[in-house]
C-alpha positions as CSV (number, residue, x, y, z in Angstrom):
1,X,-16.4,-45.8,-30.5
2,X,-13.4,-46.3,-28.6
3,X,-12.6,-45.3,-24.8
4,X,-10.5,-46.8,-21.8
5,X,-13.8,-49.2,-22.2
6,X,-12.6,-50.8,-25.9
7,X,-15.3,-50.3,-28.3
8,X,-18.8,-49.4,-27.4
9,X,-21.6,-52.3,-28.2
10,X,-25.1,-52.7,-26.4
11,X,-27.3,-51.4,-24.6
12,X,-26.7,-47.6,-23.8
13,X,-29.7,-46.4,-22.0
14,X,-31.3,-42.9,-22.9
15,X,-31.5,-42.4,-18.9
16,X,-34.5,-40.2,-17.4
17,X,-34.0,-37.0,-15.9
18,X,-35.3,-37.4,-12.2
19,X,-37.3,-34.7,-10.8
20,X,-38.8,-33.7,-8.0
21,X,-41.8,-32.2,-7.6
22,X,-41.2,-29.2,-7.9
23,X,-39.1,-29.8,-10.7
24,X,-36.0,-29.6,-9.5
25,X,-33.2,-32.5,-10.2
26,X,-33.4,-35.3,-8.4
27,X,-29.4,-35.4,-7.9
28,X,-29.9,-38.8,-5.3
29,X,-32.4,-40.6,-7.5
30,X,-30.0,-40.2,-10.6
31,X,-27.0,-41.7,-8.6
32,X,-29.6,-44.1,-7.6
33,X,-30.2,-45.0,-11.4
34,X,-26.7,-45.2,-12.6
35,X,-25.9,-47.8,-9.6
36,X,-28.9,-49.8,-10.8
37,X,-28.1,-49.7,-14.7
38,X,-24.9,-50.9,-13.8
39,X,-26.3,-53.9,-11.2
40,X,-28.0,-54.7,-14.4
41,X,-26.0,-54.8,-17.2
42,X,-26.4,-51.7,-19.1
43,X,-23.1,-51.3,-21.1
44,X,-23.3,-47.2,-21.7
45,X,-25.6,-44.9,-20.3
46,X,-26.7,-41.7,-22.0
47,X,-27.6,-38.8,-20.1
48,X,-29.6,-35.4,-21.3
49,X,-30.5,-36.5,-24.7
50,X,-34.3,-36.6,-25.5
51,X,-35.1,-38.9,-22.9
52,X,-33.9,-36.7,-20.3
53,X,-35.8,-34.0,-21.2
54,X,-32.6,-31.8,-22.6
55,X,-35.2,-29.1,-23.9
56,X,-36.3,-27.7,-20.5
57,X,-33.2,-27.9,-18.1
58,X,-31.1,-25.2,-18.2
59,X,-27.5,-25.4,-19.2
60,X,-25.8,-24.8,-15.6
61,X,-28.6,-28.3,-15.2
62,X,-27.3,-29.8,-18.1
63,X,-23.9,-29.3,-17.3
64,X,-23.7,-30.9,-13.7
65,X,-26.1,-34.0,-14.9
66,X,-22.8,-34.9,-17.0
67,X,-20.8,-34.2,-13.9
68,X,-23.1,-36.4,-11.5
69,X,-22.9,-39.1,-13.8
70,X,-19.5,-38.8,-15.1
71,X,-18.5,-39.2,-11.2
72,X,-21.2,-41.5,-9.8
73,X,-20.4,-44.2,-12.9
74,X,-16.7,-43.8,-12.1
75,X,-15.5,-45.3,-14.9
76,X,-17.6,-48.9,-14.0
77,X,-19.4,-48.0,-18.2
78,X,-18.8,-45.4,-20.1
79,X,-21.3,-42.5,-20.1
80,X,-22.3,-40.9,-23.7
81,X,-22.9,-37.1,-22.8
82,X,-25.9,-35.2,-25.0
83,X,-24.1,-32.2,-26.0
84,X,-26.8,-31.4,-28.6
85,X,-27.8,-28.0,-29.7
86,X,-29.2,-25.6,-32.4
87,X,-26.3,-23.4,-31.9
88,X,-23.4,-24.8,-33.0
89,X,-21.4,-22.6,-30.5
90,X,-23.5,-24.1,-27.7
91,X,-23.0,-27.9,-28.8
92,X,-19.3,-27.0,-28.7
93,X,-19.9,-25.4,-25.2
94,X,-21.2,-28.2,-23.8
95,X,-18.8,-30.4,-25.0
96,X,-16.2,-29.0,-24.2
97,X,-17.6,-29.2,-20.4
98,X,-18.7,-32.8,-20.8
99,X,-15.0,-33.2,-22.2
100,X,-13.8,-31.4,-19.0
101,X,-15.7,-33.6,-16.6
102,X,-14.4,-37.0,-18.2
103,X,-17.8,-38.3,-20.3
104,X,-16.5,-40.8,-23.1
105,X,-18.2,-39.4,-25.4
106,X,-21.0,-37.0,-26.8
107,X,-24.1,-37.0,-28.6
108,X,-24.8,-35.0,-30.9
109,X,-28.5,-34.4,-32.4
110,X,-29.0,-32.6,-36.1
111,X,-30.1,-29.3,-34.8
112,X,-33.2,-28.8,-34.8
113,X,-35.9,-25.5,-35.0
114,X,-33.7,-24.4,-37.7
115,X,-33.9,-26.9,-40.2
116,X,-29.9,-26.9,-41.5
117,X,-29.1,-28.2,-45.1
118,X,-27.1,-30.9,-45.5
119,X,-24.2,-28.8,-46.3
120,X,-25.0,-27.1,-42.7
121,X,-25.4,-30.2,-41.1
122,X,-21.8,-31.1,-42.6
123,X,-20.4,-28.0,-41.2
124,X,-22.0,-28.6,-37.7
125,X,-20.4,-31.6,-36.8
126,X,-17.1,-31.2,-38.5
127,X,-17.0,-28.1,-36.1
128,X,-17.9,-29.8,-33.3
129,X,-15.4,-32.5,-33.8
130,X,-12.7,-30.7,-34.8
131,X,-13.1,-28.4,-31.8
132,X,-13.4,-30.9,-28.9
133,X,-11.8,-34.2,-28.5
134,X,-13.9,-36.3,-27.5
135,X,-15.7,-38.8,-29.7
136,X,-18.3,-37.6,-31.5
137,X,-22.4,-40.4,-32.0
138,X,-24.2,-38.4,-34.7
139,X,-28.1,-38.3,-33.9
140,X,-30.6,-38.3,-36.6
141,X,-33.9,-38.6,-35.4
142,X,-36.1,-36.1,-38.0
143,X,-39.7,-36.8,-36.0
144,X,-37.7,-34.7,-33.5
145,X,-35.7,-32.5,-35.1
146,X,-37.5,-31.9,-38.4
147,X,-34.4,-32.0,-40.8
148,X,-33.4,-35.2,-41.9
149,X,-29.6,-36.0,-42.2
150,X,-28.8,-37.6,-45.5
151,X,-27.1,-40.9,-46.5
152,X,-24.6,-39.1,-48.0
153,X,-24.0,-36.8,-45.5
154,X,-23.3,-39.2,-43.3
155,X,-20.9,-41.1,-45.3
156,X,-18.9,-37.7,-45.5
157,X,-19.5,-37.1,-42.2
158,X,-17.9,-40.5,-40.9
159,X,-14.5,-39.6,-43.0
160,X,-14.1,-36.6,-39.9
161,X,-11.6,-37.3,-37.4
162,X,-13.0,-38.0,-34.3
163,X,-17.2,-38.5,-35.4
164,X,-16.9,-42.3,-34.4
165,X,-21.1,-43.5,-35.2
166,X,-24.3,-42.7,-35.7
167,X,-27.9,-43.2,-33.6
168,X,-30.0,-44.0,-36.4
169,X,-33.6,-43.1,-35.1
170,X,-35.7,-42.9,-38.2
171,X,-36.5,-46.9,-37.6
172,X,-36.2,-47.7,-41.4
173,X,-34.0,-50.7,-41.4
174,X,-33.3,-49.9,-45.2
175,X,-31.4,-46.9,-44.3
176,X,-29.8,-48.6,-41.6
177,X,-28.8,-51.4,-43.9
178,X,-27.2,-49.0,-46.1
179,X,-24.8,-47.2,-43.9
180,X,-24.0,-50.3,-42.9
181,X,-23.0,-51.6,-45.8
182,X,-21.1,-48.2,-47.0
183,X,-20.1,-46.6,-43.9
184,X,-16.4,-47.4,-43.1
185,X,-15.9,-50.3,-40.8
186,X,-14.9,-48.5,-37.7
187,X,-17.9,-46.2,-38.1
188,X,-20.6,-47.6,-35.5
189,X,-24.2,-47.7,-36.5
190,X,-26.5,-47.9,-33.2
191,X,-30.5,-48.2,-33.4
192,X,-32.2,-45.3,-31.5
193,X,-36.0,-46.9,-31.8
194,X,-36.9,-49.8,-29.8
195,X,-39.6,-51.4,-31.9
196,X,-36.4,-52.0,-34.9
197,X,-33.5,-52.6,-32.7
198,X,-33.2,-55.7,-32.7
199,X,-33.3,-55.9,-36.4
200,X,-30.7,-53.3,-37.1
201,X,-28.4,-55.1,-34.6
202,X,-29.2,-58.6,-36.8
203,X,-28.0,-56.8,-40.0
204,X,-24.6,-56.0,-38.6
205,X,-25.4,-53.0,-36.0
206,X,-23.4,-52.4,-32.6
207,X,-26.0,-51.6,-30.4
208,X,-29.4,-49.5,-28.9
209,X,-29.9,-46.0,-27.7
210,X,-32.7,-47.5,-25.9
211,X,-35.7,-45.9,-24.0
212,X,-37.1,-49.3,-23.1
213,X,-34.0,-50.2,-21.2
214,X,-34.8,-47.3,-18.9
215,X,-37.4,-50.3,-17.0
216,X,-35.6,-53.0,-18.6
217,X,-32.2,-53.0,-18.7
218,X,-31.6,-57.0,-17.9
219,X,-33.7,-57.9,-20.7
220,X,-32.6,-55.1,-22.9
221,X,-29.2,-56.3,-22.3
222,X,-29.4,-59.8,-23.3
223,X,-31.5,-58.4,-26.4
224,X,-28.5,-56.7,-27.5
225,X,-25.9,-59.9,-26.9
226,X,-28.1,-61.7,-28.6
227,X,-28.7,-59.9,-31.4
228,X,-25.2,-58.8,-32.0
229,X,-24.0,-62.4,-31.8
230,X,-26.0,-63.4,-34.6
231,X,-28.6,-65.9,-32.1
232,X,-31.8,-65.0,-34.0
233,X,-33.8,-67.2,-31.6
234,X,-32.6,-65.8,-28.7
235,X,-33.1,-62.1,-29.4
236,X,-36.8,-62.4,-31.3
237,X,-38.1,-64.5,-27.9
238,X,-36.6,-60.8,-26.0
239,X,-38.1,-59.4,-28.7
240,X,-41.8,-60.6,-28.6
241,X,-41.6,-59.9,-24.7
242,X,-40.5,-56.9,-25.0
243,X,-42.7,-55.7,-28.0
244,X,-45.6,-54.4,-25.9
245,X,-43.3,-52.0,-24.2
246,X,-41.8,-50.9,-26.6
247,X,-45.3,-49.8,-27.7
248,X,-46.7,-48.9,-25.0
249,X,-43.7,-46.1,-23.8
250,X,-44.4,-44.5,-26.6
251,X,-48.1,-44.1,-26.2
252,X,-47.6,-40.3,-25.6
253,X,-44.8,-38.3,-25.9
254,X,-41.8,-39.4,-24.9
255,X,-40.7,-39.2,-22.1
256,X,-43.9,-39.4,-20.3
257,X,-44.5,-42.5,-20.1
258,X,-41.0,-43.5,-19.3
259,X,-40.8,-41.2,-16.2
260,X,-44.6,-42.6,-15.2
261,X,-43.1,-46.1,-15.6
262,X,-39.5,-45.3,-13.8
263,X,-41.5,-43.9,-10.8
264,X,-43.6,-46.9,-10.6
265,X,-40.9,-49.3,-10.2
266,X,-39.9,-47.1,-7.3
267,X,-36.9,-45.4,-9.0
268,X,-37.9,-41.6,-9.2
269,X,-40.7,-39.4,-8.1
270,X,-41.9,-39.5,-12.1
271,X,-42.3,-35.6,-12.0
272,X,-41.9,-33.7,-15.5
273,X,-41.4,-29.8,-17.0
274,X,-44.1,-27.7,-18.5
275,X,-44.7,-27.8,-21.4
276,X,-44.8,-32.3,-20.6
277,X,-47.7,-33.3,-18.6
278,X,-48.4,-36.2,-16.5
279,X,-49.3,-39.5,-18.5
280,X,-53.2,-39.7,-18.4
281,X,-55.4,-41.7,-16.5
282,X,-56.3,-44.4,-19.4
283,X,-53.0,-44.3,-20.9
284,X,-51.5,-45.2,-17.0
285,X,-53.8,-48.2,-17.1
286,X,-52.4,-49.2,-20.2
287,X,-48.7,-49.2,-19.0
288,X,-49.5,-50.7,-16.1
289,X,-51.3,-54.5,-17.5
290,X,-48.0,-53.8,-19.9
291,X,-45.5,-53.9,-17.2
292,X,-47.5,-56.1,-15.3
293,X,-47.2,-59.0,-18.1
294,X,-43.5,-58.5,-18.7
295,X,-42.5,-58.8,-15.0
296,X,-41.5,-55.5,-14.1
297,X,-43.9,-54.8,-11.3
């Protein structure tokens, strides 16, 4: 992906939502976040994908998280805007707002509910892209969104004009290995699952749509230098520390345990939308001898 930033390798953070309690965005604590991502190293942070919680705001919420960030980040790292829908008319909506607003790019998931062929799919995206110019990261993540993009259909989608990479979340390196190998060489292939990252990025990847950078960006970082610069040693010893969290944030759904672990490094009040419900009891204890042995709190 290219911006006014050069190309776009690292760690891009699949930022939280903050909320208040009473469910409302918690505008202040998401400034907050930005300004410490960036303190830290995060290269690119993505806003209103899975992470945070896209399902259950609404779009006039949707549409002024992009803004917030767009203008807190001021241009310090680009911000990747989640412009994914089941509508194709509504992806191109909000893109055209995150467009407006001045995100570097957007992120579009495989629609999901509907279950789209792969000639659908196909159709989708080239839509998308050829309606909006601003730089389209495919999203295939089928534990999500049920259909499952195709090898092929990626290949044909990474001849469009202006669909720049892919966030490969299945976690099998194989097919990761593949597009890299076939995919043309300005096409960017970024994990989007934690536990695999590091060895997507060892095989040639450009970087991680990363939950776990959400309470570790420093480490999630120097994971992604490290891995990207071919320093095996460097990035398995991140790795193996990192390795329990990965786990353990995805002990229940995400993002519930992310937004418990946010709020209990102090970043966010933790609160999430029906139908998510607070991480339980044992599952807190869990995260917490987690965090506790990698340092975070």
């Amino acid at each position: 992906m290219k911006s006014s930033h050069g190309p776009l390798r690292g760690s891009i953070v699949a930022l939280v939502t903050p909320m208040l309690a009473d469910g409302a965005v918690d505008y202040p604590a998401l400034r907050k976040l930005i300004d410490w991502h960036i303190a830290e190293g995060t290269d690119c942070i993505g806003v209103v994908g899975t992470t945070g919680e896209s399902p259950t705001v609404s779009v006039e919420e949707h549409c002024e998280i992009i803004r917030v960030s767009v203008e807190q980040a001021a241009g310090r790292v680009p911000i990747m805007a989640g412009c994914g829908a089941n509508s194709t008319r509504e992806a191109i909506n909000l893109a055209q707002f995150a467009k407006k607003v001045g995100a570097d790019s957007q992120l579009q998931v495989v629609p999901y509910y509907n279950k789209p062929t792969q000639e659908g799919q196909y159709q989708h995206f080239k839509a998308i892209a050829e309606a909006v110019d601003l730089p389209v990261i495919l999203y295939n993540v089928p534990g999500r969104s049920v259909a499952d993009m195709a090898h092929d259909t990626v290949l044909r989608l990474a001849e469009v004009p202006g669909i720049v990479g892919i966030k490969e979340a299945t976690g099998n390196i194989e097919r990761a290995q593949w597009l890299i190998k076939e995919a043309p060489k300005d096409f960017a292939i970024y994990s989007g699952d934690d536990p695999t990252a590091v060895a997507l990025m060892l095989c040639g990847g450009h970087g991680n749509v990363s939950v776990t950078a959400n309470v570790a960006p420093r480490l999630m970082h120097e994971l992604c230098v490290a891995a990207m610069a071919g320093d095996v040693q460097r990035a398995m010893e991140i790795q193996f520390k990192l390795l329990p969290l990965h786990k353990a944030l995805f002990v229940e759904s995400n993002p519930i345990p992310v937004k418990w672990a946010v709020a209990r490094m102090g970043h966010s009040q933790g609160a999430l939308r029906l139908p998510l419900t607070t991480l339980t009891e044992p599952s807190q204890q869990m995260l917490e001898r987690v965090m506790q042995a990698t340092g975070l709190v």
